[in-house]
C-alpha positions as CSV (number, residue, x, y, z in Angstrom):
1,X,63.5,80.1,104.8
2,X,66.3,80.1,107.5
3,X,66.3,83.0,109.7
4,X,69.2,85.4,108.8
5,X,71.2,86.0,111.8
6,X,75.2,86.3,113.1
7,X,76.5,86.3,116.6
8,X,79.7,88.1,118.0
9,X,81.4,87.2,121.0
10,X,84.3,88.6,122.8
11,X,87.2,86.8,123.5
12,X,88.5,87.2,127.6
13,X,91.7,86.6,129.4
14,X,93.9,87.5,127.2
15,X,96.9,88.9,129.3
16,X,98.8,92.7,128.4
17,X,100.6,91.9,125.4
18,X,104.4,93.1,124.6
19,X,107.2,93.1,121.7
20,X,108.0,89.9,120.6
21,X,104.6,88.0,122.0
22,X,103.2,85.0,119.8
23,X,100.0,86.2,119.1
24,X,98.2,83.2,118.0
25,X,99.4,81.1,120.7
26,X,98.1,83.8,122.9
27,X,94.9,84.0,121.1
28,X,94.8,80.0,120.9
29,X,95.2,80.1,124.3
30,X,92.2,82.2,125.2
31,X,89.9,80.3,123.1
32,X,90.4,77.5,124.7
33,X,90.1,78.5,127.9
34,X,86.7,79.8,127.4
35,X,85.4,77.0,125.2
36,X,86.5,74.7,128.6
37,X,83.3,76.4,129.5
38,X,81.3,77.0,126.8
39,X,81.6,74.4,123.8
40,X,80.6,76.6,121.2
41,X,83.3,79.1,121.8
42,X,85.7,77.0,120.0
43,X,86.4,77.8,116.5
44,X,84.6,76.4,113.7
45,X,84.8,76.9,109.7
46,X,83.7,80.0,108.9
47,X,84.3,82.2,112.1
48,X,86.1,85.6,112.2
49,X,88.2,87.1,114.2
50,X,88.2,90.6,114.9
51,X,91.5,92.0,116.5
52,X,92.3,95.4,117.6
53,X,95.3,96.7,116.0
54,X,96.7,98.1,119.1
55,X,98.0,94.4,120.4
56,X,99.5,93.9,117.0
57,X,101.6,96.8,117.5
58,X,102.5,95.7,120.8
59,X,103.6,92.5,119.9
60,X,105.5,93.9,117.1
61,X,107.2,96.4,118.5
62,X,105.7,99.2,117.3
63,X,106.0,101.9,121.1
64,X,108.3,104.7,120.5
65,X,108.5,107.3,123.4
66,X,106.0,109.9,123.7
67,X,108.9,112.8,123.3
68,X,109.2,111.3,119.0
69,X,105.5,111.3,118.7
70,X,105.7,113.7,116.2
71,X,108.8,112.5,114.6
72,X,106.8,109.7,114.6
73,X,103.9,111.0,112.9
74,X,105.9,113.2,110.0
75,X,107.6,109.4,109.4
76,X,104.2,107.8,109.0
77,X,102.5,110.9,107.1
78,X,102.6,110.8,103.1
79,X,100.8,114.3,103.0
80,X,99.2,116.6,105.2
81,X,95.6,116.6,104.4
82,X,94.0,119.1,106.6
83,X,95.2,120.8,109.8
84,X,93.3,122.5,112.5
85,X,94.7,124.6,115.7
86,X,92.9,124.6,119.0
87,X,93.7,126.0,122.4
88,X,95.3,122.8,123.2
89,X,97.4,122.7,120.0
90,X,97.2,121.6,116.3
91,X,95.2,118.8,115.0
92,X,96.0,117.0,111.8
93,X,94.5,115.1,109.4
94,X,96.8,113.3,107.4
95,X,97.5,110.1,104.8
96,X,99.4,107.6,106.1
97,X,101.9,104.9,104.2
98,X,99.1,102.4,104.9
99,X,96.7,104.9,102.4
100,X,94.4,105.8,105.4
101,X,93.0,109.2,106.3
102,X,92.9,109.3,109.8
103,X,94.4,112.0,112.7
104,X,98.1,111.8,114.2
105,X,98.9,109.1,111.6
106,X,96.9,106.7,114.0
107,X,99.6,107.0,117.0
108,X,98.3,107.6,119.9
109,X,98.6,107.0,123.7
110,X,95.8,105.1,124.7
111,X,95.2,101.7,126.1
112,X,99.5,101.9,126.5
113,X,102.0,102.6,129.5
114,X,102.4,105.9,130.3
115,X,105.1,107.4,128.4
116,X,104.8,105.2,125.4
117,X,102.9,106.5,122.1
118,X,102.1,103.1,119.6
119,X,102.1,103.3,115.9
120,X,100.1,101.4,113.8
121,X,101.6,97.6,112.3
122,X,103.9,98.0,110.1
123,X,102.0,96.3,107.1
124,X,98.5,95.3,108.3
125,X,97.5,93.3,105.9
126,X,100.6,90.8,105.9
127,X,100.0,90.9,110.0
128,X,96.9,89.7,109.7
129,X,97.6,87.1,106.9
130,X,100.0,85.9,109.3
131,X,97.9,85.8,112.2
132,X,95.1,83.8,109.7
133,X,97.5,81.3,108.7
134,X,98.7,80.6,112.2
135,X,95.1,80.5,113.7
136,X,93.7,78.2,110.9
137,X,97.2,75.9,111.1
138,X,96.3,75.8,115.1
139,X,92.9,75.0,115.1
140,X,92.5,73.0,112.0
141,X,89.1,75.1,110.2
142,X,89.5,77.8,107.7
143,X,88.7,81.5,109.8
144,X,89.2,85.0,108.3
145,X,91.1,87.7,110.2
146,X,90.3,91.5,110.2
147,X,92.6,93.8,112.0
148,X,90.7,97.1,113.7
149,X,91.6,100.7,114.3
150,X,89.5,103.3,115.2
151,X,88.7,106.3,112.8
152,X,86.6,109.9,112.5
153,X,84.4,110.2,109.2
154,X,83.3,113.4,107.4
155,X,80.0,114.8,108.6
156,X,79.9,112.5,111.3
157,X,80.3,113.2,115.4
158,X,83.0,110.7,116.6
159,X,84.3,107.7,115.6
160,X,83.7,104.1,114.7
161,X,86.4,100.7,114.2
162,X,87.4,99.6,110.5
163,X,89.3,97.5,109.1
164,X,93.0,98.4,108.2
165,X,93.7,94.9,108.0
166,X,92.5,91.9,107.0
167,X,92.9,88.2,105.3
168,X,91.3,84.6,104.4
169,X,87.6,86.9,103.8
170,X,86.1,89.1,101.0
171,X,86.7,92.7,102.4
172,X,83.2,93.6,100.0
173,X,80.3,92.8,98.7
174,X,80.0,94.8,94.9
175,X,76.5,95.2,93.8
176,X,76.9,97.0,90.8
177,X,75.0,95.2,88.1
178,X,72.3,93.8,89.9
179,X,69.5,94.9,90.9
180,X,67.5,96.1,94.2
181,X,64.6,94.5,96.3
182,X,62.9,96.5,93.6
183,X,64.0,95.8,90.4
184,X,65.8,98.6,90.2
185,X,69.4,99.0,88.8
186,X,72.4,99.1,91.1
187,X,75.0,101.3,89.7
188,X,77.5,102.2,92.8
189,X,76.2,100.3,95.5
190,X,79.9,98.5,96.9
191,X,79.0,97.1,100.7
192,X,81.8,97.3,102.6
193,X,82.0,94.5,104.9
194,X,85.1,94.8,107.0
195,X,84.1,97.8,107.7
196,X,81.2,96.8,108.8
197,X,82.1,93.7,110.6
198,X,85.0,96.0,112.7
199,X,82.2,98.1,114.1
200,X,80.2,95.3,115.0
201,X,82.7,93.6,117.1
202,X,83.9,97.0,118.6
203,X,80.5,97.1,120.3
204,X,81.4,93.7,122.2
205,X,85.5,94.8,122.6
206,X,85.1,98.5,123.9
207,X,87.8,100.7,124.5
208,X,88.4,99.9,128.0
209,X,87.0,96.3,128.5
210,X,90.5,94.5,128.1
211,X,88.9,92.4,125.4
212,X,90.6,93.2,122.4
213,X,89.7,89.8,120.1
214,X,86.0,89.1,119.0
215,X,84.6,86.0,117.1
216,X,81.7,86.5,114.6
217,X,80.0,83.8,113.8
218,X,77.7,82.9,110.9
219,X,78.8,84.5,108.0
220,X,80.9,81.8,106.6
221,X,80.5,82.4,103.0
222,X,82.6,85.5,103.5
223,X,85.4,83.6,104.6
224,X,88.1,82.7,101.3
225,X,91.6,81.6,100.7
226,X,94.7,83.7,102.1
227,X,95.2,84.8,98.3
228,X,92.0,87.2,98.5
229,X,92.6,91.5,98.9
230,X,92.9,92.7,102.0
231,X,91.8,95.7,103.4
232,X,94.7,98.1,101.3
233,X,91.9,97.1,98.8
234,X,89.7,99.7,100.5
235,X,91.9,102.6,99.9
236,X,90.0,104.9,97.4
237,X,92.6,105.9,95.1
238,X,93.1,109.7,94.5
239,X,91.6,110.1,91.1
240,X,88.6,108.7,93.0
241,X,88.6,110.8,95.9
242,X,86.1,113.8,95.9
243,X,87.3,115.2,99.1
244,X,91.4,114.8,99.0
245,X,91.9,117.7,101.5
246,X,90.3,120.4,104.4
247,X,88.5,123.7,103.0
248,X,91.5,125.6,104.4
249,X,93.6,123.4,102.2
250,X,91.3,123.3,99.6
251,X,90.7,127.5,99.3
252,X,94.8,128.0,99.4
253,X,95.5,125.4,96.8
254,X,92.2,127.0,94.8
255,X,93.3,130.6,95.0
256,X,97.0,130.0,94.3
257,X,96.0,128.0,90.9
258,X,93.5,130.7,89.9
259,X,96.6,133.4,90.5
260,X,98.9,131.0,88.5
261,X,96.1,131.2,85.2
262,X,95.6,134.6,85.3
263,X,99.5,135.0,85.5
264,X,99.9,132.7,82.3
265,X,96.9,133.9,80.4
266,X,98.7,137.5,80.8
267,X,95.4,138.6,82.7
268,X,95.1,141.0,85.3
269,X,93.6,139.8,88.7
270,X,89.7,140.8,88.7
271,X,90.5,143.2,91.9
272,X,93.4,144.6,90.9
273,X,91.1,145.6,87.6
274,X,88.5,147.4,89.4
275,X,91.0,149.4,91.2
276,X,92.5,150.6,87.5
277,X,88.9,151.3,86.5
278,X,88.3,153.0,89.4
């Protein structure tokens, strides 16, 4: 039996990129200037490509100034789902029009010119649909594409790269139904594998390497037709979702319905009766 094994490399020199940029020629570009030294860093079937989402955004014109940040962020934001103030302000949590639960709406100011804040592409899935196309037209083998950005998780210190974007692979592998390496059932067992791929590759990009494009290789059987989800797939919807806000947000929206039932039931509030009894 074959070894099981992937590799992920980093793809370097590709220049600061800005609105209006051709991304896959720039990409194309890059690849072949480092398979002009190493053969096998040319594309073959099966490869992805692992892009941060920040040079999307460049190239599409995503910068707004840092003064409309917040204008910015109230445009982007669908609800608020927690907030938190510090000395240095307030932090919040919110949902996005892409479906994601992340801080700020996913604008921020790093890895940018000074004065500039980037928002997030505009529709990541069809950006990286385009960018598959255009890299499989260029290069002749069938590659999958999956478009980063970097996210917090509940009950977890810092943060880790997933996919908000992605095309031409399958975003998961669902278990349900089968069984484990011990017979056993598997009853919710969905393996998220852009997800798991982003992180991988972020561990070769960095945050301040310049290398914002990885190859993995070896895991061609993930890689499909342009016709499969993409990572809007991963969204859980909100019937689904255990945790849809903060405990701040939570208590206020808890207390205010438990006011509301007394108030229809014609009840009086459980303090305000001990006070009459007392």
């Amino acid at each position: 039996m074959p070894m099981p094994r992937y590799t992920i490399w980093g793809v370097t020199g590709l220049p600061e990129i800005v609105q209006g940029d051709d991304l896959v020629a720039i990409i194309a570009r890059a690849i072949a200037a480092q398979s002009s030294d190493d053969a096998e860093a040319t594309l073959v079937d099966g490869d992805i490509l692992v892009v941060t989402s920040k040079i999307v955004s460049k190239a599409e014109g995503r910068q707004v100034p840092v003064a409309d940040r917040e204008k910015a962020i109230a445009e982007d934001t669908v609800r608020v789902v927690a907030e938190r103030v510090h000395p240095g302000g307030v932090t919040q949590i919110v949902e996005t029009r892409h479906g994601l639960i992340m801080a700020a709406a996913g604008i921020d100011t790093s890895n940018v010119p000074d004065g500039v804040a980037l928002r997030l592409p505009e529709d990541p899935d069809k950006s990286a649909r385009a960018l598959c196309q255009g890299l499989r037209d260029r290069f002749g083998v069938s590659v999958g594409v999956i478009i980063t950005d970097t996210l917090g998780r509940p009950w977890r210190v810092g943060q880790t790269d997933v996919a908000i974007g992605a095309a031409g692979m399958v975003v998961t592998d669902d278990l349900r139904g089968g069984v484990d390496a011990n017979g056993r059932p598997l009853q919710v067992t969905i393996t998220v594998l852009a997800d798991e791929l982003a992180g991988a590759a972020d561990l070769v990009k960095g945050k301040a390497s310049g290398i914002p494009v990885a190859v993995v290789r070896g895991l061609g059987r993930l890689v499909v037709g342009l016709d499969a989800p993409g990572a809007r797939s991963l969204v859980r919807s909100v019937d689904d979702d255990m945790f849809r806000f903060g405990s701040a947000e939570a208590y206020r929206l808890g207390y205010h319905a438990a006011l509301a039932e007394l108030r229809d039931g014609g009840q009086t509030p459980p303090k305000r009766a001990k006070q009459q009894q007392d």
